[in-house]
N, C-alpha and C positions, 0 to 999 in steps of 0.2 A: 575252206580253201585259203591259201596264203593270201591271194590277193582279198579278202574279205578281214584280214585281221586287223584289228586296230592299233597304231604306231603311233608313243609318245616322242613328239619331235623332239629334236637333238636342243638344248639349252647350254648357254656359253655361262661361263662362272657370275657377270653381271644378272644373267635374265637367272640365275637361281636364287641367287639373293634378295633380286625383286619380289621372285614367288615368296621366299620366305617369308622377307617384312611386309608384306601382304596376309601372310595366315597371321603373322604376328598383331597386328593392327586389326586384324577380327576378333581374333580371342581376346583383347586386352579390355576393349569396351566391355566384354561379358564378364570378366572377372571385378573390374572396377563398378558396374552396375550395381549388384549389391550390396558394394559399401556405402552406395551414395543414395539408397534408397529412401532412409532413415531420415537425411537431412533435407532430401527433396520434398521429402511431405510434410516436414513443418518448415521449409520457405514458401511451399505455397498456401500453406495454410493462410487463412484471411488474415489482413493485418486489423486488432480491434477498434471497430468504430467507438463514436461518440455514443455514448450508454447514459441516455438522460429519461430521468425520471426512475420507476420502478418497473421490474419486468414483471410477468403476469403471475409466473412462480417467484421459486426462493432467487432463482440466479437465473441470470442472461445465458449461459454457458459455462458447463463444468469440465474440468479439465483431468486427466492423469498423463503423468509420466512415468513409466516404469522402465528400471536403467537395470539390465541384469550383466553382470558378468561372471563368468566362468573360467577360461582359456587365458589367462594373464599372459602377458607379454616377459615382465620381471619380474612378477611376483605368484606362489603356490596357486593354482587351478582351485575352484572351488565347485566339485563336482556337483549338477543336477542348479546351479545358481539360475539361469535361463528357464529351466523347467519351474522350477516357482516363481518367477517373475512372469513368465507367460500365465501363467494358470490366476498371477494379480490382476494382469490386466483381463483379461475374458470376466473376472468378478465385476471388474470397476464397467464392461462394457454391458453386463447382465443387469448390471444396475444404473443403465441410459443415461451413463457419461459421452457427452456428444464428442470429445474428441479424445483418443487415445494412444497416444506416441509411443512406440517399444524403441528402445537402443540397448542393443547386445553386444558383447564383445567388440569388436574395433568399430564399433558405431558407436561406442562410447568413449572412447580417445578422449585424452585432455583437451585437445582443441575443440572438441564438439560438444563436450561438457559445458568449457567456456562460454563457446557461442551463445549456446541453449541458455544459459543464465543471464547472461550480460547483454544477451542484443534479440534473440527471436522471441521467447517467453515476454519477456517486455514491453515488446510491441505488439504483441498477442491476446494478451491476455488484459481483460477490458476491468472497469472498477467493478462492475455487478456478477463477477465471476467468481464460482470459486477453482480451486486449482490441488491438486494432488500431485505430490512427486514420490516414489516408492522408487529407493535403492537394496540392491541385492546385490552385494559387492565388501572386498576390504576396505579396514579403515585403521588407520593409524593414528598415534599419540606424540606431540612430544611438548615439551616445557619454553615456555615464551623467558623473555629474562626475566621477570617477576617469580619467576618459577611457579607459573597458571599452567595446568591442563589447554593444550590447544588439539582439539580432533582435527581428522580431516578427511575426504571419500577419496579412495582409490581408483581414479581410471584405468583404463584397460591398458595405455604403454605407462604405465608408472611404477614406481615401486615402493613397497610397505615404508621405507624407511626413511622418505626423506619428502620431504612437500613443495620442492620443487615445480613437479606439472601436476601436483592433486588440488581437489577443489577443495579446503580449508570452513571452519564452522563460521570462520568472520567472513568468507565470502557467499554463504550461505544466507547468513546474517542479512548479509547486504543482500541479494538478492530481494528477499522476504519483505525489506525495508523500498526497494525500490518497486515491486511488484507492485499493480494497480489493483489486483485481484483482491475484493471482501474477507475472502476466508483461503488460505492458506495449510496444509498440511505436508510435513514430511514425514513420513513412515521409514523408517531406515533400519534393512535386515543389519545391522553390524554395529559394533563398541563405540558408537562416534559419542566425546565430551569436549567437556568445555563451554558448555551453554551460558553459563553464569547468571541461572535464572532457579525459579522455586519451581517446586513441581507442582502442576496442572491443577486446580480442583474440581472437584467434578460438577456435573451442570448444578446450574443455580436451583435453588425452590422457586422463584418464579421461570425457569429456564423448564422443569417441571412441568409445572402446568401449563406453558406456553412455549412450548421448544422456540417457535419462529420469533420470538422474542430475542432469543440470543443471535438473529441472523442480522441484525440491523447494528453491530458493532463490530468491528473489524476485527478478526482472531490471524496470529501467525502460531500453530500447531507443530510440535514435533513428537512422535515417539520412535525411541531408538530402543533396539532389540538386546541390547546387555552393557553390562557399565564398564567401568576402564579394566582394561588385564584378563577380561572374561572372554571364553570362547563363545561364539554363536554357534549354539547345539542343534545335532542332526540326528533326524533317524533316517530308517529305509524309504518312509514316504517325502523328505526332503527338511527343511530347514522348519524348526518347532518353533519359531517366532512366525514363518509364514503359513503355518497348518493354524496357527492361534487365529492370526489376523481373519483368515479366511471363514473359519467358524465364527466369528466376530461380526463380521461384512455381511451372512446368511441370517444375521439378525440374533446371535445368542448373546453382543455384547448388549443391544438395547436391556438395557439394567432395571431399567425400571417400568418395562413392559407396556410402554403407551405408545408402541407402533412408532417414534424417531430413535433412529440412530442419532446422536451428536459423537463428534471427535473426542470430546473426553470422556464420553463412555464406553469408545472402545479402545481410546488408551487405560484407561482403568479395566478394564477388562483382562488387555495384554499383559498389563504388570501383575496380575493375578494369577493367570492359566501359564504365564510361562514358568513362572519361580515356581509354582505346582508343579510341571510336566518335566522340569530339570531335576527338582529334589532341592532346591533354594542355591542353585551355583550359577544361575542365569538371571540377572534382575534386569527388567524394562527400563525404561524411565518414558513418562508422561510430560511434555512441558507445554507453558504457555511462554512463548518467549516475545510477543506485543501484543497486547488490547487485550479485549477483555469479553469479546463473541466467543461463541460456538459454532464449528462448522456442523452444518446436518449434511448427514451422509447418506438417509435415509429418511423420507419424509411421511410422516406418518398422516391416515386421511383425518383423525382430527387426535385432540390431545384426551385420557383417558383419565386425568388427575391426576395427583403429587405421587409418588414415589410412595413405594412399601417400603417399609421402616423395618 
């Protein structure tokens, strides 16, 4: 019946506009939600207390950050970059890392980059911790006036070509140098130089027979995934520095088979399986770039003796 139908009352050109900026003010919070997901979970993350004395294990708390991007803003997409950065972190969390940070595509903007370096990390991360950061992303090169190799990570609104908003090896540096955190690694899918350091050696003979040995000196760890001018090679399953790392983390790098991983045995690992898996057009680099520890990655239930020879 007509008198049962339902009638949208008449609206004057003021009350449509209201309706509008009213859908518009709903949807805007849902679309901004996600971007700010990333940052909200390490603002509230705890800020690190006072760490006195020794924790019962190797570390008070272990840390990763894994930074993938893929969808650049100004510079070439790097297809499936996110899918091996997630599949890092799920390793780093199968191996009871207590906290595990992902920042993807515009969750990793220069400004959150920054942040994350210079102001939350810092106050985060306590002296008996150790700390992981795994980038999956570009990285560019250019010449300081010394005419020095200077690398640098590529954020997501940045571009290959200029270091304007990227995050640089000397602020890297600094970080590493500022950081409270025992043992330090950066794992870096891409060409980043400039270190101005020797490469890594592999664990000590007493690091051997007593991995936990090397956890009482403070180590700052990098391995980067190819050297200057080199491309970071791909297959169908995704990026062959992070298929390496990942068989490395399931315990094939533990080199000398007494149940610890340390960090230089699975940067020596990587430097190994990747120049194999490319055909020698892809070289790693391993470095120690402060002290003189070993991060364990992997802690084994006791030590098994020295190294096969």
């Amino acid at each position: 019946m007509a008198g049962d139908r339902l009638t949208t009352p008449t609206m004057n050109p003021p009350q449509r506009l209201i309706m509008i900026s009213a859908r518009m003010v709903l949807v805007k919070p849902v679309v901004l939600a996600a971007s700010l997901v990333a940052l909200l979970s390490l603002h509230f993350l705890p800020v690190a207390e006072a760490q006195l004395g020794r924790p019962e294990g190797l570390y008070y708390k272990s840390w990763a950050i894994v930074i993938g991007i893929e969808q650049y803003v100004l510079a070439p997409s790097i297809p499936g970059a996110i899918h091996d950065a997630k599949k890092v972190a799920e390793a780093f969390r199968q191996m009871g890392f207590d906290e595990v940070v992902e920042l993807y595509d515009k969750d990793a903007s220069s400004r959150r980059l920054q942040q994350l370096l210079n102001d939350m990390l810092p106050r985060k991360v306590g002296r008996m911790d150790r700390l992981v950061l795994v980038y999956v992303g570009h990285a560019g090169v250019m010449q300081d006036s010394d005419g020095q190799d200077r690398g640098y990570l590529v954020p997501f609104d940045a571009p290959v070509t200029s270091t304007a908003k990227s995050i640089t090896v000397e602020q890297l540096k600094e970080f590493a140098r500022r950081s409270a955190s025992k043992h330090t690694l950066l794992i870096l899918d891409a060409p980043v130089v400039g270190w101005e350091t020797t490469e890594a050696p592999g664990p000590s003979w007493e690091g051997r027979m007593a991995p936990e040995s090397d956890t009482d000196r403070r180590a700052v760890q990098v391995v980067t995934a190819a050297g200057r001018g080199e491309a970071v090679g791909r297959s169908d399953q995704g990026s062959r520095f992070v298929e390496a790392l990942l068989r490395g983390l399931s315990g094939a790098a533990d080199l000398d088979g007494n149940g610890w991983l340390m960090a230089s045995e699975l940067g020596s690992y990587l430097v190994r399986q990747v120049e194999m898996v490319s055909g020698g057009v892809q070289h790693p680099s391993s470095l120690r770039i402060d002290g003189d520890g070993d991060m364990v990655l992997v802690e084994g239930k006791a030590p098994r003796g020295p190294a096969v020879k």
